[in-house]
PQR file of N, CA, C, O and H, with PARSE charges and radii, in Angstrom:
ATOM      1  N   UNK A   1      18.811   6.954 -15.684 -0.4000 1.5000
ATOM      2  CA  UNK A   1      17.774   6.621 -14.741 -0.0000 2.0000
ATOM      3  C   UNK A   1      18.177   7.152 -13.362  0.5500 1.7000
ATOM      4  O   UNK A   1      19.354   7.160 -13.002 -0.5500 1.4000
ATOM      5  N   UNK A   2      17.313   7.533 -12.709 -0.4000 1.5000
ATOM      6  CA  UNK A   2      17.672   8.357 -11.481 -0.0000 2.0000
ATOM      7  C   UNK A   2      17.065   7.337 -10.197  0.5500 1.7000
ATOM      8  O   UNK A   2      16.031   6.672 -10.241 -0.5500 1.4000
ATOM      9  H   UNK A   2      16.356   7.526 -13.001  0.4000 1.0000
ATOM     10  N   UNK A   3      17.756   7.408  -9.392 -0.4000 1.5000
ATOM     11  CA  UNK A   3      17.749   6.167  -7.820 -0.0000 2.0000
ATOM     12  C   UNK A   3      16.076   7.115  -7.594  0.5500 1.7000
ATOM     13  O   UNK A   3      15.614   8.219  -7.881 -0.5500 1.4000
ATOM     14  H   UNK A   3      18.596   7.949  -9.356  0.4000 1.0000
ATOM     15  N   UNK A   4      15.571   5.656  -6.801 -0.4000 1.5000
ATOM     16  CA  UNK A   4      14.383   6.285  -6.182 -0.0000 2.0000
ATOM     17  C   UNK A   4      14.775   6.962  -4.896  0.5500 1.7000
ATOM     18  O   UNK A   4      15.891   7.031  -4.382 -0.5500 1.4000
ATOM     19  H   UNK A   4      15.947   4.759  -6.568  0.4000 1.0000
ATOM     20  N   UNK A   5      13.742   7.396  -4.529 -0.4000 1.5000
ATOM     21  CA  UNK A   5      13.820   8.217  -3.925 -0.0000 2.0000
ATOM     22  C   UNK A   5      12.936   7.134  -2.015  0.5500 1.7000
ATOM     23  O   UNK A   5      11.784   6.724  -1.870 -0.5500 1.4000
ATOM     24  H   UNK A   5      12.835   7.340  -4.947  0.4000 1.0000
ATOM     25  N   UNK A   6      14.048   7.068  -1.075 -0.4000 1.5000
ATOM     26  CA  UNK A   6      13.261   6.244  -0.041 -0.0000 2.0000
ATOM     27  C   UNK A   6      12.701   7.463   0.924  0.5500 1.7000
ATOM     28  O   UNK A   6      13.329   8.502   1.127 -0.5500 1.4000
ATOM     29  H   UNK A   6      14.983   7.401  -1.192  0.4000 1.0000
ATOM     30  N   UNK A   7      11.546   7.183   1.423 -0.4000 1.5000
ATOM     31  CA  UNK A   7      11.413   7.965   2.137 -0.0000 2.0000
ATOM     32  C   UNK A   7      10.770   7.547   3.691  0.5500 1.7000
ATOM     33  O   UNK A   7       9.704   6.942   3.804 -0.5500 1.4000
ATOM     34  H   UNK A   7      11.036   6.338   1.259  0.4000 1.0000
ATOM     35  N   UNK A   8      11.493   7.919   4.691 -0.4000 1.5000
ATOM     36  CA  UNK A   8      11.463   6.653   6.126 -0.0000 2.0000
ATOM     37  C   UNK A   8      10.458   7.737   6.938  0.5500 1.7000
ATOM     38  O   UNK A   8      10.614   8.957   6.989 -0.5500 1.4000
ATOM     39  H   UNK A   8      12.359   8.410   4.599  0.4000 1.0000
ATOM     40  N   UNK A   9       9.520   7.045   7.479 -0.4000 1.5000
ATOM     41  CA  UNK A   9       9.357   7.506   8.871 -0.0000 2.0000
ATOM     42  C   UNK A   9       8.432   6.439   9.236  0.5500 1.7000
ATOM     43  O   UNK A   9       8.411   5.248   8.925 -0.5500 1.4000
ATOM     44  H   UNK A   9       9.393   6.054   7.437  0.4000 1.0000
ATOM     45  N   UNK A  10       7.414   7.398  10.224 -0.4000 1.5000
ATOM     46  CA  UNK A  10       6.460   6.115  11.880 -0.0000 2.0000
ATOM     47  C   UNK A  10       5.963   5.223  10.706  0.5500 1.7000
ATOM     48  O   UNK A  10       5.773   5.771   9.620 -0.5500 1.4000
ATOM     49  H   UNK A  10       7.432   8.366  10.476  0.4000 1.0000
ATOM     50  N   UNK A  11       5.683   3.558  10.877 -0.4000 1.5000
ATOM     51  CA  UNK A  11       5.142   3.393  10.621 -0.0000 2.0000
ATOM     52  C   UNK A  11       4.495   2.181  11.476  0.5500 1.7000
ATOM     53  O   UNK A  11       5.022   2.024  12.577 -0.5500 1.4000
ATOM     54  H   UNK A  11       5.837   3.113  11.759  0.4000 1.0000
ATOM     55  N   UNK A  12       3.295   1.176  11.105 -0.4000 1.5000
ATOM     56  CA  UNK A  12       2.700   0.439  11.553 -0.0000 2.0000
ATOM     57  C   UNK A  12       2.226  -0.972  11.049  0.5500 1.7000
ATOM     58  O   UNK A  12       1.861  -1.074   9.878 -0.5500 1.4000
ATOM     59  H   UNK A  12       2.867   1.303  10.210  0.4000 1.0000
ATOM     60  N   UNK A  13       2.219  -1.749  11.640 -0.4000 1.5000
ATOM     61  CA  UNK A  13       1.630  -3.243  10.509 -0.0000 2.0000
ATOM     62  C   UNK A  13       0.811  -4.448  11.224  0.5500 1.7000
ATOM     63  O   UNK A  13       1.553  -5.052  11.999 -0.5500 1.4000
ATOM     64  H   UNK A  13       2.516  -1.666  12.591  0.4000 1.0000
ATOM     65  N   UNK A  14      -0.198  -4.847  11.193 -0.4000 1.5000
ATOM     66  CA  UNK A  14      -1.522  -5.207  11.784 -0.0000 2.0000
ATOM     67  C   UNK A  14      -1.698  -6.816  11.033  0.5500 1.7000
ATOM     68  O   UNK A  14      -1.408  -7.179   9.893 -0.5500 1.4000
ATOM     69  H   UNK A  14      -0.800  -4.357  10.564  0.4000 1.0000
ATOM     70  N   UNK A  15      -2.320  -7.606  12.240 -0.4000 1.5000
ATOM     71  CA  UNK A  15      -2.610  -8.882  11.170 -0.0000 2.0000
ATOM     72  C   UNK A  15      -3.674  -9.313  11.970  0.5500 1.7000
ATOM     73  O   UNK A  15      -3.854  -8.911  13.120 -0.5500 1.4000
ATOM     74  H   UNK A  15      -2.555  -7.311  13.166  0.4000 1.0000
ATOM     75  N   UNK A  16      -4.531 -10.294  11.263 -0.4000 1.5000
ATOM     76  CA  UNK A  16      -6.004 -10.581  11.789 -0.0000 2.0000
ATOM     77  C   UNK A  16      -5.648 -11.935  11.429  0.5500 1.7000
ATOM     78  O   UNK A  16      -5.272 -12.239  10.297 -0.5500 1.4000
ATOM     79  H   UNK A  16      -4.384 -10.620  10.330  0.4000 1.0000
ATOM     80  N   UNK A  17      -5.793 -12.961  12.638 -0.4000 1.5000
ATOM     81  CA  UNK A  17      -5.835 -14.552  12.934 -0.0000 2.0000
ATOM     82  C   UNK A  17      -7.844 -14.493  13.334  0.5500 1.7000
ATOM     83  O   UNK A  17      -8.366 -13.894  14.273 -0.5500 1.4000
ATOM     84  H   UNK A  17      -6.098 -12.714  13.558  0.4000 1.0000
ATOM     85  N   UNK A  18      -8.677 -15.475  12.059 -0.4000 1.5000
ATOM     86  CA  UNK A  18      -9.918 -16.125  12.313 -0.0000 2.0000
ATOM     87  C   UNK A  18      -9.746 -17.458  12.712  0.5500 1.7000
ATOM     88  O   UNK A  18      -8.920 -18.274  12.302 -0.5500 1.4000
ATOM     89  H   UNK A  18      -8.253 -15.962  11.295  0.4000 1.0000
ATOM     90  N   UNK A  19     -10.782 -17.608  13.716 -0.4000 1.5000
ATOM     91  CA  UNK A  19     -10.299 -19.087  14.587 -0.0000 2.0000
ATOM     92  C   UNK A  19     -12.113 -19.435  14.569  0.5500 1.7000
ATOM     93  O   UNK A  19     -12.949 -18.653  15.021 -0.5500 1.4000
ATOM     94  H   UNK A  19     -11.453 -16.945  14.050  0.4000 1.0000
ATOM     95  N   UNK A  20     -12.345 -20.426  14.103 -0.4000 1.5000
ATOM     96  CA  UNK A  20     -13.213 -21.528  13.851 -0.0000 2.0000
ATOM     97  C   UNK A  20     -14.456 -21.161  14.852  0.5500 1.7000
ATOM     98  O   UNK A  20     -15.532 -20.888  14.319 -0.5500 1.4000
ATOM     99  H   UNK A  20     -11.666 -21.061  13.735  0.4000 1.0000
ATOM    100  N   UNK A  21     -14.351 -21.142  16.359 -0.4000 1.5000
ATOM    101  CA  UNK A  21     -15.421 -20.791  17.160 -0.0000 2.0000
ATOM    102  C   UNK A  21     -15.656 -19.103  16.812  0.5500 1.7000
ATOM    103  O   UNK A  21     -16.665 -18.661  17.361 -0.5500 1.4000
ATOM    104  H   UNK A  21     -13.478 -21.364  16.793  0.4000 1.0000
ATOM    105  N   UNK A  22     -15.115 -18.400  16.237 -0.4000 1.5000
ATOM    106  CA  UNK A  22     -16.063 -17.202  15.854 -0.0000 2.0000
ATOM    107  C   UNK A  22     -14.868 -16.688  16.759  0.5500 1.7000
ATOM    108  O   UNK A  22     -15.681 -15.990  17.365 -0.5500 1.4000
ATOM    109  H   UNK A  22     -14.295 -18.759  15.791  0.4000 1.0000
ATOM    110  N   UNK A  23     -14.020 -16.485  17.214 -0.4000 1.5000
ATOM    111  CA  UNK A  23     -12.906 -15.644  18.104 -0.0000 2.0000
ATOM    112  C   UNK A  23     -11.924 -15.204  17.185  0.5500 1.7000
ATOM    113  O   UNK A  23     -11.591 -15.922  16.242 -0.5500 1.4000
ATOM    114  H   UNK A  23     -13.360 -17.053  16.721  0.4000 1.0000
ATOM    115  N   UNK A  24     -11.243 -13.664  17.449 -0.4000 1.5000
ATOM    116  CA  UNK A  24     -10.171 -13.337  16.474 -0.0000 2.0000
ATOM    117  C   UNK A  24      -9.011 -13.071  17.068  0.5500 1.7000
ATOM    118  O   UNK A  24      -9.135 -13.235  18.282 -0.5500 1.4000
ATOM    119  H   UNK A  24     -11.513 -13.081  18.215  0.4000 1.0000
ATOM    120  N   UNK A  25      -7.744 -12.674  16.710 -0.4000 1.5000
ATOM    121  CA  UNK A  25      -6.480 -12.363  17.249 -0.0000 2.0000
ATOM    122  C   UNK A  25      -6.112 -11.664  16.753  0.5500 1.7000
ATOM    123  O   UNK A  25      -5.620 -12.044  15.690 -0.5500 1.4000
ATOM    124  H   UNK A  25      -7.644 -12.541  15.724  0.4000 1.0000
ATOM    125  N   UNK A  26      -6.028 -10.268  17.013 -0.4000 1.5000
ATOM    126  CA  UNK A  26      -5.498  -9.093  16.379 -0.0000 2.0000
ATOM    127  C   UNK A  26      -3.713  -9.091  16.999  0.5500 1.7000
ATOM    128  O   UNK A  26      -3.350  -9.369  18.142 -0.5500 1.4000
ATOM    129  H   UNK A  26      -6.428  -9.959  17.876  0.4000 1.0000
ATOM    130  N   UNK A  27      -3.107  -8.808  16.180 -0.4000 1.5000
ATOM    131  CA  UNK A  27      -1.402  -8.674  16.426 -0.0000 2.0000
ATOM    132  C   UNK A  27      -1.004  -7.292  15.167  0.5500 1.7000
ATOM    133  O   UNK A  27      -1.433  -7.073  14.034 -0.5500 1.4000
ATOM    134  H   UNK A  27      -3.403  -8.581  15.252  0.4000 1.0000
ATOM    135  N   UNK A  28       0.139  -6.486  16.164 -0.4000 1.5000
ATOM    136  CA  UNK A  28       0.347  -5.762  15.844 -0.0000 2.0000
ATOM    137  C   UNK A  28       2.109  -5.105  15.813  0.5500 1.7000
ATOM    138  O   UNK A  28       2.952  -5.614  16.552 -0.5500 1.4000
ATOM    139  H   UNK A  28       0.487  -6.663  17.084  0.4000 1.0000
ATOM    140  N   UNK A  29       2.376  -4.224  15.093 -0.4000 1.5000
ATOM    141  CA  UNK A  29       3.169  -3.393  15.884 -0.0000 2.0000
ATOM    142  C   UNK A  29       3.811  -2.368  15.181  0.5500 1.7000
ATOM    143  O   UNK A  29       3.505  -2.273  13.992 -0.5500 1.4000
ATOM    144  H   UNK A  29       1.691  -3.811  14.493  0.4000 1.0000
ATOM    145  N   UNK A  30       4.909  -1.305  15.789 -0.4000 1.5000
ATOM    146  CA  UNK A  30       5.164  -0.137  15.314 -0.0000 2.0000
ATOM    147  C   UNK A  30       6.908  -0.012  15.588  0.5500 1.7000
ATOM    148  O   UNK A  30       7.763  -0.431  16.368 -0.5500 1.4000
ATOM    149  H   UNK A  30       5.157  -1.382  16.755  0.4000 1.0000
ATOM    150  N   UNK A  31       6.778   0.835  14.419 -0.4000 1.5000
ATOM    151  CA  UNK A  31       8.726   1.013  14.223 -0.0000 2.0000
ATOM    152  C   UNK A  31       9.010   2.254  13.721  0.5500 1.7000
ATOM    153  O   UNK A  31       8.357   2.634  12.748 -0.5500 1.4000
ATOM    154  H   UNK A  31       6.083   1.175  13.785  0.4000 1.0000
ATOM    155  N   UNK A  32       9.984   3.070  14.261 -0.4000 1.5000
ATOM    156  CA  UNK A  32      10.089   4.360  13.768 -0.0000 2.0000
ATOM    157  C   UNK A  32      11.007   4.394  12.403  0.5500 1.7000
ATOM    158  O   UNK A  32      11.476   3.258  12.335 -0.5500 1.4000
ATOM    159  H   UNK A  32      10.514   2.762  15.051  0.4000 1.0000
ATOM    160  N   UNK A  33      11.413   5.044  11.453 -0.4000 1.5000
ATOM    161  CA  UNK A  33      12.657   5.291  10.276 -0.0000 2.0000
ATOM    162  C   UNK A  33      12.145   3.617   9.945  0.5500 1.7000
ATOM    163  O   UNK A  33      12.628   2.594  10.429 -0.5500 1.4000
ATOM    164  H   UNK A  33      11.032   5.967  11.508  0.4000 1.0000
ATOM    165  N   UNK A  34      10.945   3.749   8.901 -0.4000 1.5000
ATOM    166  CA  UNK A  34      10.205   2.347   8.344 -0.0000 2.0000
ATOM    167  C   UNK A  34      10.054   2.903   7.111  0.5500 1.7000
ATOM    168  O   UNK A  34      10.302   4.108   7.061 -0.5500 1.4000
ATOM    169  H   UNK A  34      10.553   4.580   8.507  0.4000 1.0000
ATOM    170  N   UNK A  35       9.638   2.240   5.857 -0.4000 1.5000
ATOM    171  CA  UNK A  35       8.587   2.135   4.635 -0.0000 2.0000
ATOM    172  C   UNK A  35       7.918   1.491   4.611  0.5500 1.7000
ATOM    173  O   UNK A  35       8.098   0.379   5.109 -0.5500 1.4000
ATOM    174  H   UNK A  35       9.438   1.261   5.897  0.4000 1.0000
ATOM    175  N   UNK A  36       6.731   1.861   3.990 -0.4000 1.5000
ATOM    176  CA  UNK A  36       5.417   1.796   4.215 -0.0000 2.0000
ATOM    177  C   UNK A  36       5.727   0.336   3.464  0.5500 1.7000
ATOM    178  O   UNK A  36       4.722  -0.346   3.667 -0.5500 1.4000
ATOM    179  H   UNK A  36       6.585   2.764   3.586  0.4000 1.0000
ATOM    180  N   UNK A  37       6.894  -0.593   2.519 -0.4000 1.5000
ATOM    181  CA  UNK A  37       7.044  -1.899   1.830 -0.0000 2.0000
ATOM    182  C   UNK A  37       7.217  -2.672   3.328  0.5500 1.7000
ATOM    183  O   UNK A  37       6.540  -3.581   3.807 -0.5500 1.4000
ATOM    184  H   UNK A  37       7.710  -0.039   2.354  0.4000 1.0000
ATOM    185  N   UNK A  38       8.138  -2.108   3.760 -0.4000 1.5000
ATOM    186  CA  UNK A  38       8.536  -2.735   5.017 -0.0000 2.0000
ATOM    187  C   UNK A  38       7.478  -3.277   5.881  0.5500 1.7000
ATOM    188  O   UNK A  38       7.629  -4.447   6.235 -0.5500 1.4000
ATOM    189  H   UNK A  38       8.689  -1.370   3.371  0.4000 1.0000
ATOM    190  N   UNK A  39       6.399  -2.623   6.301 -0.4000 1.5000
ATOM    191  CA  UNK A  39       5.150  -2.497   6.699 -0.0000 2.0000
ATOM    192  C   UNK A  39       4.614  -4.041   6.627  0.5500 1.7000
ATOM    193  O   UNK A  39       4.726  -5.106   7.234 -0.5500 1.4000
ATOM    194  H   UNK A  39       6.276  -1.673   6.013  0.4000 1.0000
ATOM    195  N   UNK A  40       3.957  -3.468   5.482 -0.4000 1.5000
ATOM    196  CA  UNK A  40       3.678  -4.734   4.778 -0.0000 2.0000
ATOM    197  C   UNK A  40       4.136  -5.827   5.015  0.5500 1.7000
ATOM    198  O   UNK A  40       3.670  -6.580   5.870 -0.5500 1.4000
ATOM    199  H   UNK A  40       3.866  -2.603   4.989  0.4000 1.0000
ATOM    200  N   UNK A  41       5.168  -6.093   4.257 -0.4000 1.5000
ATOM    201  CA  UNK A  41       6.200  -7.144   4.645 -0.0000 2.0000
ATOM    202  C   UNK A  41       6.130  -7.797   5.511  0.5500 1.7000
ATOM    203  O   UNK A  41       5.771  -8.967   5.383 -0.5500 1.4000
ATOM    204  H   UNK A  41       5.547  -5.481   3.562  0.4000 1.0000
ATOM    205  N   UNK A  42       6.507  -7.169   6.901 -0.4000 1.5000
ATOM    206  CA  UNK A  42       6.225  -7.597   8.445 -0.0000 2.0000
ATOM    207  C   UNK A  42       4.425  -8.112   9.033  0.5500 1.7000
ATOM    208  O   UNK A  42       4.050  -8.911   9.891 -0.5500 1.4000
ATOM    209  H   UNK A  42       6.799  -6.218   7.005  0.4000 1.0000
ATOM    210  N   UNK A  43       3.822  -7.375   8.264 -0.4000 1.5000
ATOM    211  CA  UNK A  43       2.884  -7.956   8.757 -0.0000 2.0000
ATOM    212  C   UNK A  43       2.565  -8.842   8.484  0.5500 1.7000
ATOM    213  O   UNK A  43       2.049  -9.530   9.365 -0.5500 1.4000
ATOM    214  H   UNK A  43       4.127  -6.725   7.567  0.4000 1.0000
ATOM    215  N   UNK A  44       2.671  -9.427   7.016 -0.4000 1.5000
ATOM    216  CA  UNK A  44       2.421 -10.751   6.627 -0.0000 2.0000
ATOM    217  C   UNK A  44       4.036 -11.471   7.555  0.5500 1.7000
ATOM    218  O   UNK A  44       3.696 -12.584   7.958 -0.5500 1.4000
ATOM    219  H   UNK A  44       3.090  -8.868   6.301  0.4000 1.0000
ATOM    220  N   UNK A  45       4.550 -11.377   7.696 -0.4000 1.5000
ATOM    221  CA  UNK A  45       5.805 -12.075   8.075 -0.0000 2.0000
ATOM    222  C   UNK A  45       5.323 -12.474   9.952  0.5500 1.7000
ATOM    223  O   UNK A  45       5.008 -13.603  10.328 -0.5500 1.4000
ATOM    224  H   UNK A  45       4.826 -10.474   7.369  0.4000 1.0000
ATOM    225  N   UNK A  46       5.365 -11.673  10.538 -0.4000 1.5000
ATOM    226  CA  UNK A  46       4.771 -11.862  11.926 -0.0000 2.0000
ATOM    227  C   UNK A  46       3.397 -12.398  12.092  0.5500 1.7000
ATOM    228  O   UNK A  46       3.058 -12.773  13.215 -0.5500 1.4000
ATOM    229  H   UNK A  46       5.621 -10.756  10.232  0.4000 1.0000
ATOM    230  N   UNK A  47       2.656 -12.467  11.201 -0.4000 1.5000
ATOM    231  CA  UNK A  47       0.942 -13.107  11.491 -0.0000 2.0000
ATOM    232  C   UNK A  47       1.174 -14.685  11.083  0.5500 1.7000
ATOM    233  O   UNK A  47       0.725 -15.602  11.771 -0.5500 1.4000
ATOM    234  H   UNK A  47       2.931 -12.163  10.289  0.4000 1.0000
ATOM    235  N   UNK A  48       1.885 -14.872   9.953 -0.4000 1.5000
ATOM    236  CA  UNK A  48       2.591 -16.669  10.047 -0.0000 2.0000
ATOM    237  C   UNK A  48       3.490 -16.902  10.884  0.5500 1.7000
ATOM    238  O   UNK A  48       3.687 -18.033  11.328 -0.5500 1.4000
ATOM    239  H   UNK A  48       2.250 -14.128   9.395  0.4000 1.0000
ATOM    240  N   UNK A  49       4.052 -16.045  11.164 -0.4000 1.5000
ATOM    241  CA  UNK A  49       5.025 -16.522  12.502 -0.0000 2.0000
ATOM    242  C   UNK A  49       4.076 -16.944  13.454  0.5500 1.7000
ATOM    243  O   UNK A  49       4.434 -18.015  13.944 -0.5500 1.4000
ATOM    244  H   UNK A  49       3.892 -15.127  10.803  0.4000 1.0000
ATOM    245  N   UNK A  50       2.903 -16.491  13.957 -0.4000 1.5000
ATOM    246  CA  UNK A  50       2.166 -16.627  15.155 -0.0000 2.0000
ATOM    247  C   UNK A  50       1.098 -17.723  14.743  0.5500 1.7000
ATOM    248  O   UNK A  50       0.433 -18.296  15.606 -0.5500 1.4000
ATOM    249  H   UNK A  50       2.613 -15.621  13.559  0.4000 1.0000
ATOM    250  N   UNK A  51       0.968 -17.973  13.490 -0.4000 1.5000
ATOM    251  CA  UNK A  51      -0.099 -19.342  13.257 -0.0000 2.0000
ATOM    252  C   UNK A  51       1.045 -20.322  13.598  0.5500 1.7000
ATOM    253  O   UNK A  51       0.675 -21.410  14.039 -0.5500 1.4000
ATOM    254  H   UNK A  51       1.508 -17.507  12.789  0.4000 1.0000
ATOM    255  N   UNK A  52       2.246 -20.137  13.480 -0.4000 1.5000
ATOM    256  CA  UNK A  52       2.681 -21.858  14.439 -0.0000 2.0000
ATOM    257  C   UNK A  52       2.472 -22.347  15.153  0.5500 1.7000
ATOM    258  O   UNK A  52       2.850 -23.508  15.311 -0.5500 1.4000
ATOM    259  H   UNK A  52       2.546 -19.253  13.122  0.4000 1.0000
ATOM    260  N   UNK A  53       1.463 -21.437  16.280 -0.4000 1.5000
ATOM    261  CA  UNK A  53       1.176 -21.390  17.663 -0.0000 2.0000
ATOM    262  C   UNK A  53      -0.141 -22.179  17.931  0.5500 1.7000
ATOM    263  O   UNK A  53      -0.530 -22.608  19.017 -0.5500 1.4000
ATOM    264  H   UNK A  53       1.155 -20.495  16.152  0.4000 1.0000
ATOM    265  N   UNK A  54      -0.833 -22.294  16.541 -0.4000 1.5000
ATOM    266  CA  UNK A  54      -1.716 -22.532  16.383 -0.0000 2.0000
ATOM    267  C   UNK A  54      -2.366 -24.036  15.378  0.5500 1.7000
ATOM    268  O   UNK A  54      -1.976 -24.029  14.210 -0.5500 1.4000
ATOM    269  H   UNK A  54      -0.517 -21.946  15.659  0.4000 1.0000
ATOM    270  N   UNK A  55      -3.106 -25.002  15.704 -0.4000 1.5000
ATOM    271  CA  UNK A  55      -3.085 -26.198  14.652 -0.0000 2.0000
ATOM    272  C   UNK A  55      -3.727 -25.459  13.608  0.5500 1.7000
ATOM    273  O   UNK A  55      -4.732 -24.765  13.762 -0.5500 1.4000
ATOM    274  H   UNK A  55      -3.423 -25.007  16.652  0.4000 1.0000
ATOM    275  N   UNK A  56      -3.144 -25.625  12.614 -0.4000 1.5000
ATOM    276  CA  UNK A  56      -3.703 -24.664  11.483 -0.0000 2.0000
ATOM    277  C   UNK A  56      -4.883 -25.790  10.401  0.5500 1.7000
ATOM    278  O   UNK A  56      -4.517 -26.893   9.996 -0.5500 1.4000
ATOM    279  H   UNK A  56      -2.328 -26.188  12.489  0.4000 1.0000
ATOM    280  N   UNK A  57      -6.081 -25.277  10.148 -0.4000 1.5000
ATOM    281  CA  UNK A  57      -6.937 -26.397   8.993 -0.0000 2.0000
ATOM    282  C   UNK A  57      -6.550 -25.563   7.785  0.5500 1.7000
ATOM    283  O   UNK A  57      -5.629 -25.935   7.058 -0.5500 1.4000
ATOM    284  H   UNK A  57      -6.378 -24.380  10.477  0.4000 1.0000
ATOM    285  N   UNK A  58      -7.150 -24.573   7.576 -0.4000 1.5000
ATOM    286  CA  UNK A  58      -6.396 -23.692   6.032 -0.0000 2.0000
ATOM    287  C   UNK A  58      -5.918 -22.023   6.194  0.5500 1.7000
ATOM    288  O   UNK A  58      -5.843 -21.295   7.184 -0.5500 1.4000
ATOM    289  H   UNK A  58      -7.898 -24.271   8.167  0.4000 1.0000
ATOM    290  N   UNK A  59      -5.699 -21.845   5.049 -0.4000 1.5000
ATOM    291  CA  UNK A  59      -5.416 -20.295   4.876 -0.0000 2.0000
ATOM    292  C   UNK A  59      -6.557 -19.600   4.263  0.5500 1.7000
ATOM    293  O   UNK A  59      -6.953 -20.129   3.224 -0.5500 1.4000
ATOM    294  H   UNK A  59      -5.760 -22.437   4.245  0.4000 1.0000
ATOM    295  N   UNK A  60      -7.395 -18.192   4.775 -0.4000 1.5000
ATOM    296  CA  UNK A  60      -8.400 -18.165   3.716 -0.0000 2.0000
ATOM    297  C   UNK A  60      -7.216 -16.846   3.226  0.5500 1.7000
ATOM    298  O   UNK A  60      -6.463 -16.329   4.051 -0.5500 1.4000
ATOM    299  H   UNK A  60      -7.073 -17.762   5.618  0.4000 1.0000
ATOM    300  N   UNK A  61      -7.244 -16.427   1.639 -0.4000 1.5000
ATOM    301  CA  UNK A  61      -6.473 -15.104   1.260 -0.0000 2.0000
ATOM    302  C   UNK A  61      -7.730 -14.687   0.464  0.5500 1.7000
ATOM    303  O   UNK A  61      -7.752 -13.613  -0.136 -0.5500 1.4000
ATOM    304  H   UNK A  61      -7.856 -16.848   0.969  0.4000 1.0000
TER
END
């Protein structure tokens, strides 16, 4: 079996907070020598980080 193969560069990762009166919270951000898993990852990881900030009623997924 042969190692995968990683392959790094720009990447980006975005999260969308819906808040009850109809208002949204876009959060973002960017990292150079990334994978596109990594990406991901962070964005779900930083958009619950930032609902602490917030009284939360549910999650919609």
């Amino acid at each position: 079996m042969e190692p995968a193969v990683v392959i790094l560069g720009n990447g980006g990762w975005g999260g969308l907070i819906l808040f009850d009166d109809g208002s949204e919270l876009e959060i973002g951000g960017f990292e150079k020598n990334t994978t596109n898993n990594r990406m991901e990852l962070m964005a779900a990881i930083k958009t619950l980080e930032k609902l602490k900030q917030f009284k939360l009623k549910k999650i919609l997924n």
